[in-house]
Backbone bond lengths (Angstrom), bond angles and torsions (degrees), N, CA, C in turn:
res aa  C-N    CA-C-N  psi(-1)  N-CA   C-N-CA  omega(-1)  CA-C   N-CA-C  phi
1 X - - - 1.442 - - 1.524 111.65 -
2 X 1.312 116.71 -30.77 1.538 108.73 -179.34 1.291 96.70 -75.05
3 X 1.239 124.46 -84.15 1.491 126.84 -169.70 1.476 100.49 6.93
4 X 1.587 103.06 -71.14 1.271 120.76 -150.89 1.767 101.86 -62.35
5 X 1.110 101.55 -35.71 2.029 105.85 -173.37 1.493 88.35 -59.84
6 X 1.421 120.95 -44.62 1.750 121.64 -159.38 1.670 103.27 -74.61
7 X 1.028 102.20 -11.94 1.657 89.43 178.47 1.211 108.44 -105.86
8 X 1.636 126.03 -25.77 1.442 119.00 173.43 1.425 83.60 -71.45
9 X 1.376 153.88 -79.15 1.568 141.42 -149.83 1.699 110.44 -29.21
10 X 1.453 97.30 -39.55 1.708 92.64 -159.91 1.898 112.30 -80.95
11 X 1.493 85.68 -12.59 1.713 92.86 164.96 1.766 122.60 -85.15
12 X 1.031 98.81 6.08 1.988 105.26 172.84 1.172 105.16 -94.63
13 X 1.295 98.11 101.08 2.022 96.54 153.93 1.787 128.46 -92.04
14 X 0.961 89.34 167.77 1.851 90.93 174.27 1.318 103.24 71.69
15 X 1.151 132.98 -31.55 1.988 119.98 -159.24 1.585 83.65 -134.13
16 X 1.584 115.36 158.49 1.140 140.90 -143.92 1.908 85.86 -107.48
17 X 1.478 115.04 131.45 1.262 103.35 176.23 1.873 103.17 -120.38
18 X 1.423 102.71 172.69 1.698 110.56 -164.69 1.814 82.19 -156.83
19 X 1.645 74.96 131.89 1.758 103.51 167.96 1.523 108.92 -120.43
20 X 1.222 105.67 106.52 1.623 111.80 155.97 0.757 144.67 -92.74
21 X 1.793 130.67 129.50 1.573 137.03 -148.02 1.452 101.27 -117.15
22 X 1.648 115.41 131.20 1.621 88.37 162.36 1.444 88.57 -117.25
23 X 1.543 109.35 134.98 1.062 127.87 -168.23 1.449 100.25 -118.96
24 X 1.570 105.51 -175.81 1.769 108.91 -174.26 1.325 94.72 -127.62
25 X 1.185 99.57 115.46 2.253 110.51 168.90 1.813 104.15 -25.90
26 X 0.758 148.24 -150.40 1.341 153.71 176.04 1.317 137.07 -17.80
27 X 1.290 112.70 21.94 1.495 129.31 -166.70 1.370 134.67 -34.75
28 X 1.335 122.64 48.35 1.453 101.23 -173.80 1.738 94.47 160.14
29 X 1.440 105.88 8.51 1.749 110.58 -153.33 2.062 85.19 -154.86
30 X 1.218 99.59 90.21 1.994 133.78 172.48 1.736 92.21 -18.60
31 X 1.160 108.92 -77.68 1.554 112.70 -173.59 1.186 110.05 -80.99
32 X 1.345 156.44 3.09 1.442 150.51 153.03 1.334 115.09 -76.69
33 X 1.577 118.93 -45.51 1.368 121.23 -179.75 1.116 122.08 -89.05
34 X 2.199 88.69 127.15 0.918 119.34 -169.45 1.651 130.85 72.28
35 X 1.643 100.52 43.19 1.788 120.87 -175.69 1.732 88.31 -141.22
36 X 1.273 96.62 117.98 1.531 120.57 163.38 1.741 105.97 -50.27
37 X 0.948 93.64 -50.97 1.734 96.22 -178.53 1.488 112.43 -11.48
38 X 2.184 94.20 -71.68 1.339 108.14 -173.40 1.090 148.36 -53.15
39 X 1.757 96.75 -8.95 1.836 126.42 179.97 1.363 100.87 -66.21
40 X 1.263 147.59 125.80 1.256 140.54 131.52 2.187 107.36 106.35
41 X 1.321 95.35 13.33 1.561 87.31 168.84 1.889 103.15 -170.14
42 X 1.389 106.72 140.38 1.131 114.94 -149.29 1.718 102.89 -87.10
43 X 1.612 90.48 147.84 1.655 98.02 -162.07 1.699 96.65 -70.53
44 X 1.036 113.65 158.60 1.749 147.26 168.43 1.753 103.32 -43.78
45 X 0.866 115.88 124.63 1.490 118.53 159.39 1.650 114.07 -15.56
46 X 1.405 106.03 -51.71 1.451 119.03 -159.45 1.485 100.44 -98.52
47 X 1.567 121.68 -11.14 1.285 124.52 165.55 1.932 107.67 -94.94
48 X 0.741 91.74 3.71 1.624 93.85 -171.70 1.850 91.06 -104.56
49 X 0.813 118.00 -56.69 1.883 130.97 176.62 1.864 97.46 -39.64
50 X 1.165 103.20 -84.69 1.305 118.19 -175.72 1.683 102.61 -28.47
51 X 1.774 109.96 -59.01 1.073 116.97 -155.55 1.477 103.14 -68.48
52 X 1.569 125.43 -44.10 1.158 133.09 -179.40 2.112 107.86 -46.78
53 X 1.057 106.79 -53.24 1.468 130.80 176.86 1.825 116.87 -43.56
54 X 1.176 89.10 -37.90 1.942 112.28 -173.29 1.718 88.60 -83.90
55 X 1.219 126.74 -57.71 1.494 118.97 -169.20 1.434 101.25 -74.19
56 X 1.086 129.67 -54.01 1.239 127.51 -172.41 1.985 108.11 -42.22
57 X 1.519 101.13 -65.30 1.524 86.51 161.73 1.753 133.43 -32.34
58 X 1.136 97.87 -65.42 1.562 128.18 166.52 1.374 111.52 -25.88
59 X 1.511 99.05 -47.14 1.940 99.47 177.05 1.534 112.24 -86.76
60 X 1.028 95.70 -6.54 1.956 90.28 -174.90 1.755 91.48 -104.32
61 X 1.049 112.16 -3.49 1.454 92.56 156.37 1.142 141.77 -121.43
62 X 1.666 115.94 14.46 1.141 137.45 111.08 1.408 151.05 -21.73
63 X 1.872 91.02 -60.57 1.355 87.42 154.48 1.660 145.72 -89.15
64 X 1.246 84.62 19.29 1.374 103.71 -177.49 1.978 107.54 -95.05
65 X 0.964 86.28 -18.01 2.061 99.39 168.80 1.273 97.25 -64.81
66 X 1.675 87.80 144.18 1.413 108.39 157.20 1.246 118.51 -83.43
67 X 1.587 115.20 153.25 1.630 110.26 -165.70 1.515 115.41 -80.31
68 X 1.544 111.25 143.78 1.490 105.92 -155.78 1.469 134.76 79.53
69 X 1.357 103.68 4.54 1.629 112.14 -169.48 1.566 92.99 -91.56
């Protein structure tokens, strides 16, 4: 869906365009998503470890998709 907003954006001339996302605070990381906390101040060493650890999984099972799936 973005892609697609970013390519209709780049076809507007003359008037100023805006893409809005509603996204999820911590997406992808058990204890970040979806805690206000995490908005606006940087996680802990030991929250940053953990968190790094959770995506890292996350991407290897990703790449383990088939493309387009």
């Amino acid at each position: 869906e973005l892609l697609e907003a970013f390519e209709e954006a780049k076809s507007v001339k003359q008037k100023p365009t805006v893409i809005i996302a509603h996204t999820v605070k911590g997406k992808g990381v058990s204890f970040m998503e979806h805690v206000v906390d995490f908005h606006g101040r940087a996680p802990t060493e030991k929250e940053k470890e953990g968190a790094l650890k959770e995506l890292e999984e996350l991407d290897k099972i990703i790449e383990k998709r088939e493309p387009d799936e």
